[in-house]
C-alpha positions as CSV (number, residue, x, y, z in Angstrom):
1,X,-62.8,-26.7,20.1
2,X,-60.6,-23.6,19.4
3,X,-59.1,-22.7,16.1
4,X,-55.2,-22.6,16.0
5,X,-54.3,-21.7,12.3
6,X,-54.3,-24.4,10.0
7,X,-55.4,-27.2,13.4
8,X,-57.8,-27.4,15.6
9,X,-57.0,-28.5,19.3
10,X,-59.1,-31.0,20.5
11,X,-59.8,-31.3,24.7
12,X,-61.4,-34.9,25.4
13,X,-61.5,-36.7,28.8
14,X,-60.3,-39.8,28.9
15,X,-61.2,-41.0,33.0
16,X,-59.0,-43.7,33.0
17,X,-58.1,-45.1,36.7
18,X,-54.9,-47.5,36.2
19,X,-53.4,-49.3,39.0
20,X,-51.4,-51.6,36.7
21,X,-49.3,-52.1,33.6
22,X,-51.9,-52.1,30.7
23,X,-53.2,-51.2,27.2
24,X,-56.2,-48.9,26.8
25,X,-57.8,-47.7,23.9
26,X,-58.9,-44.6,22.9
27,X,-61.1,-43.6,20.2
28,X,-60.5,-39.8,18.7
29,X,-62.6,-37.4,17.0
30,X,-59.9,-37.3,13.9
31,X,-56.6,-38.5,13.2
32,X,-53.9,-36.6,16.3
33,X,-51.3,-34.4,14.8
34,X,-50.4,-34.2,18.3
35,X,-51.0,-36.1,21.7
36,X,-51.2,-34.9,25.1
37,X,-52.3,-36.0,28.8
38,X,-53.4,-34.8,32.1
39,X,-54.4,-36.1,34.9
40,X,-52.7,-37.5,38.2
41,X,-49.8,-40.3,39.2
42,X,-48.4,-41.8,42.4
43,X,-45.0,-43.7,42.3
44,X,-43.3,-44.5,39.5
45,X,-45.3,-44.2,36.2
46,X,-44.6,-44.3,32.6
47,X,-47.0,-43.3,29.8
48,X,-46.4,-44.0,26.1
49,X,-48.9,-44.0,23.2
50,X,-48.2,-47.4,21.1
51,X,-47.7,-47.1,17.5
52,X,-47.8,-51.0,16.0
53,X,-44.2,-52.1,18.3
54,X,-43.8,-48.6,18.7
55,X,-44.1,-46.6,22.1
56,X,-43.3,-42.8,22.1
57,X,-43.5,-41.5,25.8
58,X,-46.3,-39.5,27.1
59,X,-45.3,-38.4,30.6
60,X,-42.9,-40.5,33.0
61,X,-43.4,-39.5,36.9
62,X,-40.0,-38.1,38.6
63,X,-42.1,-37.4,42.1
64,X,-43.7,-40.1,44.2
65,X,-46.7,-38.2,43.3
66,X,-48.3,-35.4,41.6
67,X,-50.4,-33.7,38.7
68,X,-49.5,-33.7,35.1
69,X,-51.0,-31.3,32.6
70,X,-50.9,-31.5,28.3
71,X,-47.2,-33.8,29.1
72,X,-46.1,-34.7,25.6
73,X,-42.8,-35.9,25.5
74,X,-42.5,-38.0,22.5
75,X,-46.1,-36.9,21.4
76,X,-45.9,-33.5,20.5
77,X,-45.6,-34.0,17.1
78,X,-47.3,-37.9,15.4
79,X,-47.6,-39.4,12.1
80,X,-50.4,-41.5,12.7
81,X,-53.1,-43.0,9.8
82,X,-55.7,-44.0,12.9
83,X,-57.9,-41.8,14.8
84,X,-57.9,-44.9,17.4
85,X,-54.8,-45.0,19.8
86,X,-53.7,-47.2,22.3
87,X,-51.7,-45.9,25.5
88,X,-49.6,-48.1,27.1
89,X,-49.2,-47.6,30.9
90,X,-45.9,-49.0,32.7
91,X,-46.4,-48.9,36.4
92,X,-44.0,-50.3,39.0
93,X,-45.8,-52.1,42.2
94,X,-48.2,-50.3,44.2
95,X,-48.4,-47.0,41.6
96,X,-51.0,-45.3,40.4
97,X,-52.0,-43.6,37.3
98,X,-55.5,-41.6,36.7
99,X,-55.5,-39.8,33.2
100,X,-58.2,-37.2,33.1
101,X,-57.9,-36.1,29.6
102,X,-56.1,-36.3,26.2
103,X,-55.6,-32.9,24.3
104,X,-54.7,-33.7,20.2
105,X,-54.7,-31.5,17.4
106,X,-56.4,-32.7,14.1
107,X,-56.2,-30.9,10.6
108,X,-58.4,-27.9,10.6
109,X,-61.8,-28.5,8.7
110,X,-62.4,-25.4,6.7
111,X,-66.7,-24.8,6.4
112,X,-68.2,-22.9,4.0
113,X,-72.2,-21.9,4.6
114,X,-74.9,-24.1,2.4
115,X,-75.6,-22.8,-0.5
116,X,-78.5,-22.8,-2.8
117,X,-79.0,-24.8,-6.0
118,X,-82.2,-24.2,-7.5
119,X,-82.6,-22.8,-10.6
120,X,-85.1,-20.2,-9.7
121,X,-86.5,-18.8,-6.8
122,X,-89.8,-18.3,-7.8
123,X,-92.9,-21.3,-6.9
124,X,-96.2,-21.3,-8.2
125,X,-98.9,-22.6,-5.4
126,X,-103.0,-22.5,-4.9
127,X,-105.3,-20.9,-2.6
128,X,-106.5,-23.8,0.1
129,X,-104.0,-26.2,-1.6
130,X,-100.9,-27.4,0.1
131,X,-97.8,-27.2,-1.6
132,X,-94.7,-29.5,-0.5
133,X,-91.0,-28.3,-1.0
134,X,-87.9,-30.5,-0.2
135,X,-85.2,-27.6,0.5
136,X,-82.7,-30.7,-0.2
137,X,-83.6,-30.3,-3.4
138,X,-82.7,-26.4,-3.4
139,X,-79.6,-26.2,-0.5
140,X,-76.6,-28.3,-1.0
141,X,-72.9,-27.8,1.4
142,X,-69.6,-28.6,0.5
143,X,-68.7,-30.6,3.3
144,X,-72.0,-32.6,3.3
145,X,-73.0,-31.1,7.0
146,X,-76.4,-32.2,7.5
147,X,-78.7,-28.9,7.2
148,X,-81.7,-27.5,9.8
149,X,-84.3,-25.6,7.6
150,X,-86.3,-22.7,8.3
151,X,-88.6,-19.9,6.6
152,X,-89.8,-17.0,7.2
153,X,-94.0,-16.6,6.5
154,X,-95.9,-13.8,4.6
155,X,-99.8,-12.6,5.1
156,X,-101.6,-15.1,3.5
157,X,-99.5,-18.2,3.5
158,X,-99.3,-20.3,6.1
159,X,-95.3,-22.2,6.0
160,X,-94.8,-25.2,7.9
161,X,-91.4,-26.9,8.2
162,X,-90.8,-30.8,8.9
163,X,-87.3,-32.1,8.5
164,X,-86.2,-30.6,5.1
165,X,-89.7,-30.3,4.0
166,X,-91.4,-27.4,3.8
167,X,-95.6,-27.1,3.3
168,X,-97.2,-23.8,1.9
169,X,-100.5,-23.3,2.2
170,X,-102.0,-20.2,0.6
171,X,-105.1,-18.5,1.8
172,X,-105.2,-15.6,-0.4
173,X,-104.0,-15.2,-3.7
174,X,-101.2,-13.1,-5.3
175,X,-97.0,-13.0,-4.7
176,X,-96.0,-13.9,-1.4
177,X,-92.4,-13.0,-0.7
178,X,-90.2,-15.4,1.9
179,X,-86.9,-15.9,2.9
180,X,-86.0,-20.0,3.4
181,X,-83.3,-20.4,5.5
182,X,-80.6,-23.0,5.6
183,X,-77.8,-23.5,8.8
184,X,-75.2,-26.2,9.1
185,X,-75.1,-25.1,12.7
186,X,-72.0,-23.2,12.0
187,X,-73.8,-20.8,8.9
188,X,-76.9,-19.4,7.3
189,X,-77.8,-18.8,4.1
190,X,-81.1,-17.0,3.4
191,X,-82.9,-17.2,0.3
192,X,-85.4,-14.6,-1.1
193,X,-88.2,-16.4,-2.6
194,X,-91.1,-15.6,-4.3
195,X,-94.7,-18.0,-4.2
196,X,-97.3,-16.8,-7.2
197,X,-100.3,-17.9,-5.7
198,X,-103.7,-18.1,-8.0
C-alpha cells in the first residue's frame, strides 16, 4: 500500500474470468475514493461499476482484443457509502473479459505509535515469586491496533512474555531496570521500567 498524501492507493486482484454479461461482487478493504481495472478483453466489452440503478463505465474495448491497465473512465473519482461493489460486465457474443485487478484509493488512515498509560513505571516483585503483568493494562493506541509485546531482561530476573502478559521472576534481589516494548506493527514505544525486588 503506498501513501499518496491525504489517500492511500490500494492494488487488489480481483481474477475474474467472464465470458458473459454478468454482476460480480467485490468486497474492498475500505470505502473506494476511486476505481480502477486491469486485466485483459477480447471483442467487444463494456465494464461499469453499479451504483444502486447506476453504472459509471470502467473500460469499454475499441480493439478486438487487448490489455487494459488502471482504465477508469467514469470511476476516477466515486461517492460511494459501501466498501462492497458490484461490476457489471456487458459483453456481446463470443467476448471475453478477464479482470486481473482493481486499484482504489481509500481515505488515508493516519497511525500514531501505542502509548503508555500507567501511572508509574516502577513494580515491586519477590525473589523465587512470579510476578504477572498485563501490558494491556499499561499500553493503549489511538486507533485500537491490536499490540505485540516485548521486554527486554536484566541479571537476575527472568521475563517471560505470553500474549500481553508478561511474567517476572526474580532470582536476586534489588532494582532491576527493563525496557517493555509495545508495536502495532507499524511503531514502537519503549518503556523504561524499574522492578524493586526484595
Amino acid at each position: 500500500m503506498g501513501f499518496a498524501g491525504l489517500d492511500d492507493l490500494i492494488q487488489q486482484d480481483a481474477n475474474l474470468n467472464i465470458t458473459s454479461s454478468s454482476i460480480h461482487e467485490l468486497t474492498l478493504r475500505d470505502r473506494p475514493l476511486s476505481l480502477s481495472a486491469s486485466g485483459e478483453f477480447a471483442g467487444k466489452v463494456k465494464l461499469f461499476q453499479k451504483q444502486g440503478e447506476q453504472l459509471k463505465l470502467i473500460f469499454e474495448s475499441n480493439a478486438s482484443s487487448g490489455t487494459f491497465t488502471d482504465a477508469c473512465a467514469e470511476t476516477c473519482t466515486l461517492n460511494t457509502n459501501s466498501n462492497v461493489i458490484e461490476l457489471f460486465a456487458q459483453l456481446e457474443p463470443n467476448a471475453s473479459l478477464f479482470v486481473r485487478e482493481v486499484s482504489y484509493h481509500v481515505t488515508h488512515k493516519s497511525n500514531t505509535a501505542p502509548h503508555w498509560q500507567g501511572s508509574s513505571t516502577n513494580f515491586r516483585a519477590s525473589v523465587g515469586k512470579p510476578t504477572t503483568i498485563d501490558l494491556l493494562d499499561y499500553f493503549a493506541d489511538d486507533e485500537h491496533d491490536s499490540l505485540v509485546f516485548l521486554s527486554t531482561e536484566s541479571e537476575g530476573v527472568s521475563v517471560e512474555v505470553q500474549n500481553s502478559k508478561l511474567t517476572l521472576t526474580p532470582s536476586t534481589s534489588g532494582t532491576k531496570n527493563l525496557l517493555f516494548i509495545a508495536s502495532d506493527l507499524i511503531t514502537v514505544t519503549k518503556v523504561s521500567v524499574t522492578i524493586e525486588v526484595t
